[in-house]
C-alpha positions in Angstrom: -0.1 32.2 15.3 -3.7 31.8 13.3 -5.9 29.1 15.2 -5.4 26.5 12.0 -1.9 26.7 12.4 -2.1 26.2 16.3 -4.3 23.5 15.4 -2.1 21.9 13.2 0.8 22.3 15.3 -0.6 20.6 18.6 -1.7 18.2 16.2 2.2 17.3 15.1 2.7 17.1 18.6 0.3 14.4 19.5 1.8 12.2 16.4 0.5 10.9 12.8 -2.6 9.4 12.1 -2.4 7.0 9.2 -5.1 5.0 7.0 -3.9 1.0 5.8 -6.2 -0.1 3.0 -5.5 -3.6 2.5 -4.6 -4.3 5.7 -5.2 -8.6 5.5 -2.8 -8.8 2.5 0.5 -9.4 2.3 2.4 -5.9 2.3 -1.0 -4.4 4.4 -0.3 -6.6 7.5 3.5 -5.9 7.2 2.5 -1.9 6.7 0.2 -2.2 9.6 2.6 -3.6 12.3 5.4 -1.4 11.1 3.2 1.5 12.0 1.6 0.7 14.7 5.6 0.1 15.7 6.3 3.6 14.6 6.6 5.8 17.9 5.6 9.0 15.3 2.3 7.2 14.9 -0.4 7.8 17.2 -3.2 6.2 15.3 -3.7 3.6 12.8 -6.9 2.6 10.7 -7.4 0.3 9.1 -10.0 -0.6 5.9 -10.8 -4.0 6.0 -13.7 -5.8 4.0 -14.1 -8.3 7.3 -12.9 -8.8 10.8 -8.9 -8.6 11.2 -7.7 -11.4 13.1 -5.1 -9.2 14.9 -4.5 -7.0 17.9 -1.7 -4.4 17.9 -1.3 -1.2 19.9 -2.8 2.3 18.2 -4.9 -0.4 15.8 -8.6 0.9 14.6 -10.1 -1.1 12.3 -13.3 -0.1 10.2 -14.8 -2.9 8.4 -16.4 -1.1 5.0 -17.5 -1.6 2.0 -15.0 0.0 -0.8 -17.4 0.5 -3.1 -19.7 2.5 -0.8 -17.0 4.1 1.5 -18.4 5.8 4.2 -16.7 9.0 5.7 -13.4 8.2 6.7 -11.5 9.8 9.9 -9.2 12.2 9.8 -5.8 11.0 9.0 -2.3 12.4 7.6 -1.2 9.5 5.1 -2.8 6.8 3.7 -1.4 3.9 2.5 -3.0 1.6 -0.6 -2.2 -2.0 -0.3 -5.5 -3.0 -2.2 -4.8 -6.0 -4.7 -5.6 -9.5 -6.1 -5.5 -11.2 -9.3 -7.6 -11.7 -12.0 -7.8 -15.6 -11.2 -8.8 -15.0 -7.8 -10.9 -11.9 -9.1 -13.0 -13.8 -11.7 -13.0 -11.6 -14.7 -11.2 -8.1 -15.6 -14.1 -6.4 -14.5 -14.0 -7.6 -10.7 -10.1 -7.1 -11.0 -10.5 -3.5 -11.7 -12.7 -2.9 -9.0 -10.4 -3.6 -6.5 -7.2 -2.9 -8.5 -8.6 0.5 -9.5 -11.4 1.3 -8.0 -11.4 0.7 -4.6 -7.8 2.2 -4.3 -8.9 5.3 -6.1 -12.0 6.0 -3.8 -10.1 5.0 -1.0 -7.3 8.1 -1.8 -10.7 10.5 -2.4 -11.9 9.8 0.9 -8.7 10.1 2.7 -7.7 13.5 1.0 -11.2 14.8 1.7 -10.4 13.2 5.5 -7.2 15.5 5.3 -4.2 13.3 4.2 -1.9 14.9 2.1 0.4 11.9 2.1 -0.2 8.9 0.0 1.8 5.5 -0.4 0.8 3.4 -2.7 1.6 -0.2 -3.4 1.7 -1.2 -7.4 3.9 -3.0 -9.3 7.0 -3.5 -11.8 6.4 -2.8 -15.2 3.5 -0.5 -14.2 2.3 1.7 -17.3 -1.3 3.2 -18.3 -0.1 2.7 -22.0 1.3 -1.2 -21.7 -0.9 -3.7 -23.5 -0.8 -5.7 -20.7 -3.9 -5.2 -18.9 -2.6 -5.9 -15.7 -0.3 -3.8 -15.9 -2.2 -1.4 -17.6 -4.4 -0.9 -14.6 -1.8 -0.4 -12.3 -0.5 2.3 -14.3 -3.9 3.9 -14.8 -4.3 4.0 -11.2 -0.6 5.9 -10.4 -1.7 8.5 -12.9 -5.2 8.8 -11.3 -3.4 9.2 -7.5 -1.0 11.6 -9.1 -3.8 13.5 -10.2 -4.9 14.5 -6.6 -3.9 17.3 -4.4 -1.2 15.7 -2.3 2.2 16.9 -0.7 3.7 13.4 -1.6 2.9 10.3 -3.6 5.4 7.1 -3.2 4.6 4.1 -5.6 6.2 0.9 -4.7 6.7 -1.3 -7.7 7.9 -4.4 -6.1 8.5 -7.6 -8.3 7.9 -10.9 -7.6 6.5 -10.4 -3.6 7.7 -12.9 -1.4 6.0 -14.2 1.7 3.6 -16.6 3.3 0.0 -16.2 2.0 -1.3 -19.6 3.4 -0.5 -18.2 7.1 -2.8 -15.0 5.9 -5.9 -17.6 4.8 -5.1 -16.5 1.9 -5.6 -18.8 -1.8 -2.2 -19.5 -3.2 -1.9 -17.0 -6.7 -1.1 -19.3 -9.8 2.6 -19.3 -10.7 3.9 -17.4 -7.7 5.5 -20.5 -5.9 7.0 -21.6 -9.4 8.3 -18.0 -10.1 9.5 -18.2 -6.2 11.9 -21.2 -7.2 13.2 -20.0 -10.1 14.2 -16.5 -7.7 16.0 -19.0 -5.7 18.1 -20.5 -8.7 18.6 -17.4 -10.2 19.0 -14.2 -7.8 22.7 -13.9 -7.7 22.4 -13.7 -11.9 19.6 -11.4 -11.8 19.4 -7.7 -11.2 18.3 -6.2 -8.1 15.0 -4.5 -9.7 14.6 -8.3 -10.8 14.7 -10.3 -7.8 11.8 -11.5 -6.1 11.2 -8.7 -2.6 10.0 -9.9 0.7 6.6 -8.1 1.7 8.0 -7.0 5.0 11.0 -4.6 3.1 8.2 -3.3 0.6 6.4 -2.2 3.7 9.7 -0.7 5.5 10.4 0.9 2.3 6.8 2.8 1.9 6.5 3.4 5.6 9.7 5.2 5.6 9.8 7.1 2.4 5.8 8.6 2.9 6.1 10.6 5.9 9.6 12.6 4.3 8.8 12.0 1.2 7.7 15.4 -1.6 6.1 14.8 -4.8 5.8 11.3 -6.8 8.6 9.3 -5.7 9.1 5.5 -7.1 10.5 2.5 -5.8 11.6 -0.3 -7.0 12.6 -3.3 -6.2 16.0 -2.3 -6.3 15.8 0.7 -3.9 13.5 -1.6 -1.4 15.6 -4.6 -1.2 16.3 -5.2 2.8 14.5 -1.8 3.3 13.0 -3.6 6.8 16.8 -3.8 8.1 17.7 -0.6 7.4 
């Protein structure tokens, strides 16, 4: 046996180590615990832009800056849960630098750090071609990450994402507690890729399919739906 692959194997042995970027949103802090759960992990860091106002078992967290990342630790798989709006952004520009940006750079340095694993999560209707610019820069970013030298992509493209963002400190986003209700009134008339998706089963759903996962893999709402009970 060659000393990388000794390396590599002892390494298996002592479990994964995985990256959360995002880890104070919505889907991140679901990812995070689910990992940190996972008895195959034996490390987790997390990216954060401030403190993270939690304490779990295998937890690191690095407090950065995404747009000057600074070397980031070895890890396996990375998972990109980088996002906001351009309300709470301020302008297209700002949206794209987290949007886009910072998950891109955030993928760089983790491949160059060793991951060949990536999960990423994006959203329905995603296309680098749609004249909707949101959705236009979710798509960009997919083709970007599919663009890098990886063993396995897995884009989540969850609908409407359900959960409590006021118990994260975070602002409310416009029209998400309308569009909520109207999920309510509607889900047993609405298809499954359709219906709104709790942030907990979009984070089962990528935490399960990354570390099996080969090649670009997508998800969507359908395929996720009470992923966390599986």
């Amino acid at each position: 046996m060659h000393a990388r692959d000794a390396g590599d194997h002892a390494h298996a042995a002592q479990g994964r180590v995985v990256l959360v970027a995002g880890a104070s949103g919505l889907v991140g802090r679901a990812l995070l615990a689910r990992l940190c759960a996972d008895p195959g992990v034996a490390r987790a860091h997390a990216l954060v832009r401030g403190p993270l106002d939690v304490a779990l078992p295998k937890l690191e967290p690095h407090v950065v800056d995404f747009a000057a990342l600074p070397a980031l630790p070895r890890c396996d798989e990375a998972y990109l849960a980088l996002g906001t709006t351009i309300a709470v952004a301020g302008s297209r520009d700002a949206f794209r630098a987290v949007d886009f940006d910072a998950n891109l750079a955030v993928a760089r340095a983790a491949v160059a750090a060793g991951a060949r694993r990536v999960g990423l999560v994006s959203a329905m209707g995603a296309d680098a071609r749609s004249r909707v610019f949101y959705s236009r820069i979710k798509g960009e970013l997919e083709d970007a990450l599919s663009a890098l030298p990886l063993d396995a992509l897995v884009i989540a493209r969850p609908s409407l994402l359900l959960g409590d963002r006021a118990s994260l400190g975070q602002p409310p986003r416009r029209g998400e507690h309308l569009a909520s209700l109207v999920d309510r009134w509607l889900r047993p008339l609405l298809p499954a890729r359709l219906r709104g998706i709790a942030a907990h089963d979009v984070a089962a759903a990528l935490a399960t399919a990354v570390p099996r996962a080969s090649g670009r893999v997508v998800l969507d709402s359908a395929r996720m739906q009470g992923a966390a009970a599986a």
